[in-house]
MITIDREN-39119 format. One record per residue (C-alpha): x, y, z; residue number from 1. Coordinates in nm, 2 decimals. Example, Ala and Ser with C-alpha at 12.3 -4.5 7.8 and 13.67 -1.06 7.14 Angstrom:
2
@u:1.23&v:-0.45&w:0.78&base:1 $
@u:1.37&v:-0.11&w:0.71&base:2 $
END
This chain:
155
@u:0.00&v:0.00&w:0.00&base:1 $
@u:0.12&v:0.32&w:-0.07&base:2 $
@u:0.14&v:0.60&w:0.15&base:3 $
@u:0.09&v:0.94&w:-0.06&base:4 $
@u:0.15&v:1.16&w:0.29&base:5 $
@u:0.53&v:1.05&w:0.30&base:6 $
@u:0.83&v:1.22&w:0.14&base:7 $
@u:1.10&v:0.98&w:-0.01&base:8 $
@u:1.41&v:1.08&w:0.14&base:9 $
@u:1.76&v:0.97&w:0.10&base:10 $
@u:1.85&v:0.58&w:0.17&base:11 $
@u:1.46&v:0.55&w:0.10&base:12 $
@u:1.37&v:0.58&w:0.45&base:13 $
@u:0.99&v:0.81&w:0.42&base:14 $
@u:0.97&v:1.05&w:0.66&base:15 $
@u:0.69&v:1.23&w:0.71&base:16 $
@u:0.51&v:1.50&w:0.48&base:17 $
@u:0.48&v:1.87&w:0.66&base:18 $
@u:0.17&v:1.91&w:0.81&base:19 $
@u:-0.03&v:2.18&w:0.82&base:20 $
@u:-0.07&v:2.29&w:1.25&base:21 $
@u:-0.37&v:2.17&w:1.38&base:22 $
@u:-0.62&v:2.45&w:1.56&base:23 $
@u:-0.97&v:2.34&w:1.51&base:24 $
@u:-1.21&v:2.59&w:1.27&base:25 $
@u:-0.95&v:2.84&w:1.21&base:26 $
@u:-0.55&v:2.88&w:1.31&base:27 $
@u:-0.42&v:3.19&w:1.49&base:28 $
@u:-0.18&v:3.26&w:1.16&base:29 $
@u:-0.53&v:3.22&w:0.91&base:30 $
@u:-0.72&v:3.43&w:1.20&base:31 $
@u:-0.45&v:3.73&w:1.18&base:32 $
@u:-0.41&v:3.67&w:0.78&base:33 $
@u:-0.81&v:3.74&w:0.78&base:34 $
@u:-0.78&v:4.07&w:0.97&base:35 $
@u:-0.49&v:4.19&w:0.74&base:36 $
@u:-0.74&v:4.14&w:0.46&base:37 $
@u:-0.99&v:4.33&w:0.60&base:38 $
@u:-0.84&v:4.61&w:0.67&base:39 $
@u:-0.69&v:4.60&w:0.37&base:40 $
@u:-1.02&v:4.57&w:0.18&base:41 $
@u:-1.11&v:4.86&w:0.38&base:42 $
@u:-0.75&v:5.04&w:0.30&base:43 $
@u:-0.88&v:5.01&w:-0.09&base:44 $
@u:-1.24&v:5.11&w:0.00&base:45 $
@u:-1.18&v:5.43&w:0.20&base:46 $
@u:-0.94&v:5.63&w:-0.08&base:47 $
@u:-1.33&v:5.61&w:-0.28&base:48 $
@u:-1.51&v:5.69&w:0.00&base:49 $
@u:-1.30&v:5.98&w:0.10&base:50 $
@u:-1.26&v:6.10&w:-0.25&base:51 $
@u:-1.63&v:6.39&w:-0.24&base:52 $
@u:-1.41&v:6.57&w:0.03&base:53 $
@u:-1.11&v:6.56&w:-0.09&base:54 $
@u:-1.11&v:6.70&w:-0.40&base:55 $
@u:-1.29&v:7.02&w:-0.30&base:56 $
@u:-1.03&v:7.05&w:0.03&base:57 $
@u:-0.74&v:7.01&w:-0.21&base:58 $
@u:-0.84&v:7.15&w:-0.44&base:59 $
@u:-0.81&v:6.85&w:-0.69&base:60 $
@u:-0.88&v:6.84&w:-1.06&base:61 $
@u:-1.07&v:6.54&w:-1.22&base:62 $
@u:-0.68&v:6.49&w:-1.28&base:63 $
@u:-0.57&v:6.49&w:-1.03&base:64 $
@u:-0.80&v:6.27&w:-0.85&base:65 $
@u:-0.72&v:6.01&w:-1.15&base:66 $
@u:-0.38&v:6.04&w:-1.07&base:67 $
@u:-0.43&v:5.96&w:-0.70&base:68 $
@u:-0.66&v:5.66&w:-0.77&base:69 $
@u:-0.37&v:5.54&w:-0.96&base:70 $
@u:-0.12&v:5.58&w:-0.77&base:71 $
@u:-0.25&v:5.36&w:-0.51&base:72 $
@u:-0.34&v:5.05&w:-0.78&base:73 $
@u:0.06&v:5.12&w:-0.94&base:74 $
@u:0.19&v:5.07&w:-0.55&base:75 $
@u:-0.02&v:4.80&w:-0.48&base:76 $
@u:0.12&v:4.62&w:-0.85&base:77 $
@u:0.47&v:4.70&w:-0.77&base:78 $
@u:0.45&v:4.53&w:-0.36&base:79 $
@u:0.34&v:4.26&w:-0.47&base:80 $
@u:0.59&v:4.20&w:-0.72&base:81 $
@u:0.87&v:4.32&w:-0.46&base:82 $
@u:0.65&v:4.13&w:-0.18&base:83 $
@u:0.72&v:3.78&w:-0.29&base:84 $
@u:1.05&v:3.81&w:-0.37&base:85 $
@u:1.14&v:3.94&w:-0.05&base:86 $
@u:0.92&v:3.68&w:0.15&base:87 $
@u:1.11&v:3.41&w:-0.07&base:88 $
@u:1.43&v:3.63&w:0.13&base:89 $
@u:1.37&v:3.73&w:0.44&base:90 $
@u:1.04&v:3.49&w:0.49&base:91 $
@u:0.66&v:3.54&w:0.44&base:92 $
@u:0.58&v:3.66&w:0.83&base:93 $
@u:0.84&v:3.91&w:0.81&base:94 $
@u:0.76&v:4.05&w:0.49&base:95 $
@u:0.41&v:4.05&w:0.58&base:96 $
@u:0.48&v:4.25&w:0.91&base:97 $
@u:0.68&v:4.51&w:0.75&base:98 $
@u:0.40&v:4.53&w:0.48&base:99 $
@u:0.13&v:4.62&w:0.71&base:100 $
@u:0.31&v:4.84&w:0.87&base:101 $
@u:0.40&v:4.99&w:0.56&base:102 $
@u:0.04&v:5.06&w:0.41&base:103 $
@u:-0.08&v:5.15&w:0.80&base:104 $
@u:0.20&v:5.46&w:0.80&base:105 $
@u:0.12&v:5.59&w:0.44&base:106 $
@u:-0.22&v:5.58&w:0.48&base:107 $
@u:-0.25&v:5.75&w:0.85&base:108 $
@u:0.08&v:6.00&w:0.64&base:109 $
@u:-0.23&v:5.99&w:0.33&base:110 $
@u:-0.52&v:6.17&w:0.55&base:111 $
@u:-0.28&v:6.40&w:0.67&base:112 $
@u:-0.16&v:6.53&w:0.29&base:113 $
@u:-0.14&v:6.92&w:0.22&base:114 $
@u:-0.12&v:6.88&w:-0.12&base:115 $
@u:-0.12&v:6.67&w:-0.42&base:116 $
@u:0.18&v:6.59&w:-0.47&base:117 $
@u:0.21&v:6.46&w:-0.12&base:118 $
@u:-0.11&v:6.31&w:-0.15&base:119 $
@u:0.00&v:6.13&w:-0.43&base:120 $
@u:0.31&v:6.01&w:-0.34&base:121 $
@u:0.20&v:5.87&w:0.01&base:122 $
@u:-0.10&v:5.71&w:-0.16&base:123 $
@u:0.17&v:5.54&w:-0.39&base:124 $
@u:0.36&v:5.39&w:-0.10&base:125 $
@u:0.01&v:5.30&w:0.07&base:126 $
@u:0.01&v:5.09&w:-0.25&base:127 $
@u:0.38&v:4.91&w:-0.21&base:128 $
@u:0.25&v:4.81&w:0.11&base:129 $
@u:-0.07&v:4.66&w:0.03&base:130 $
@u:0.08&v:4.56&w:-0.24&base:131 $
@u:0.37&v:4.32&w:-0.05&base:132 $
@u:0.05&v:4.21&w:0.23&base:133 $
@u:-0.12&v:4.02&w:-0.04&base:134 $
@u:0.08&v:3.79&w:-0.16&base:135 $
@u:0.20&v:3.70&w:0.15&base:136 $
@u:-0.09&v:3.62&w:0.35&base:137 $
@u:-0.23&v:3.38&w:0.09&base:138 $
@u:0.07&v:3.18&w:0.08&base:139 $
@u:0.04&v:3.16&w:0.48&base:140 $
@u:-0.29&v:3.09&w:0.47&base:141 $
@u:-0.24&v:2.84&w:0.21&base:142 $
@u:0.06&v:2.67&w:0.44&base:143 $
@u:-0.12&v:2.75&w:0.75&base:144 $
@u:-0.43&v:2.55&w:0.62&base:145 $
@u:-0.50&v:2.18&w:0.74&base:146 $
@u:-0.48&v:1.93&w:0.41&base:147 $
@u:-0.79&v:1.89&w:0.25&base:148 $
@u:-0.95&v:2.23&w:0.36&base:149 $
@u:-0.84&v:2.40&w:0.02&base:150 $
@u:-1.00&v:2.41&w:-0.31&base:151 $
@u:-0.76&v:2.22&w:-0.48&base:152 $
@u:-0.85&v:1.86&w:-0.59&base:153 $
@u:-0.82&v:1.63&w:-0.25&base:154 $
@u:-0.54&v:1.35&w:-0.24&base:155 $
END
């Protein structure tokens, strides 16, 4: 009989696969991953919701306003291709940490903007943080999560 949970390994002795830690419904690591994400969803969300006021109390052309929408989705495109390759570096939690703190500075350093130009450029490194959080809470989750509880094909 086979056994499809064990790694060959040298001499042919198996040794166990990894596992996955056990801690019931949902793991402390998936629990915090889940929180990132949802301030991050609210990260993305508030830039429209605070857009009415701010163009008036900037004074912000329809530009302008374009300009700082984009900013934030050209950040969040360039984290997450620096985010992965630094996790693959310095490891996924770590990355992850500096990440959230990242977009949690530039967007407190975003409501507090004078101008456009500051405006836009914190907005941008709002983005390199959200950016680097993404791909590196799914790959926790993903390696955090017991085997069988993804959506991939079961073994």
């Amino acid at each position: 009989m086979l056994n499809h949970d064990a790694v060959a390994a040298p001499g042919n002795a198996p040794i166990a696969a990894p596992q996955a830690p056990a801690g019931g419904l949902i793991n402390r690591t998936t629990l915090l991953c889940l929180l990132v994400a949802v301030l991050e969803g609210v990260d993305l969300q508030a830039a429209g919701v605070a857009a009415p006021k701010l163009a008036p109390a900037l004074h912000l052309a329809p530009k302008e306003l374009g300009a700082f929408f984009s900013a934030g989705t050209i950040g969040l495109f360039l984290g997450a291709l620096v985010g992965g390759r630094l996790a693959d570096r310095f490891g996924r939690k770590a990355v992850l940490v500096v990440s959230v703190a990242l977009f949690g500075l530039f967007t407190a350093a975003t409501a507090l903007s004078p101008d456009f130009t500051t405006l836009f450029l914190m907005r941008l490194a709002t983005g390199l943080g959200l950016g680097g959080t993404l791909p590196n809470l799914v790959a926790l989750v993903a390696e955090n999560s017991p085997p069988g509880r993804g959506a991939g094909p079961s073994p």
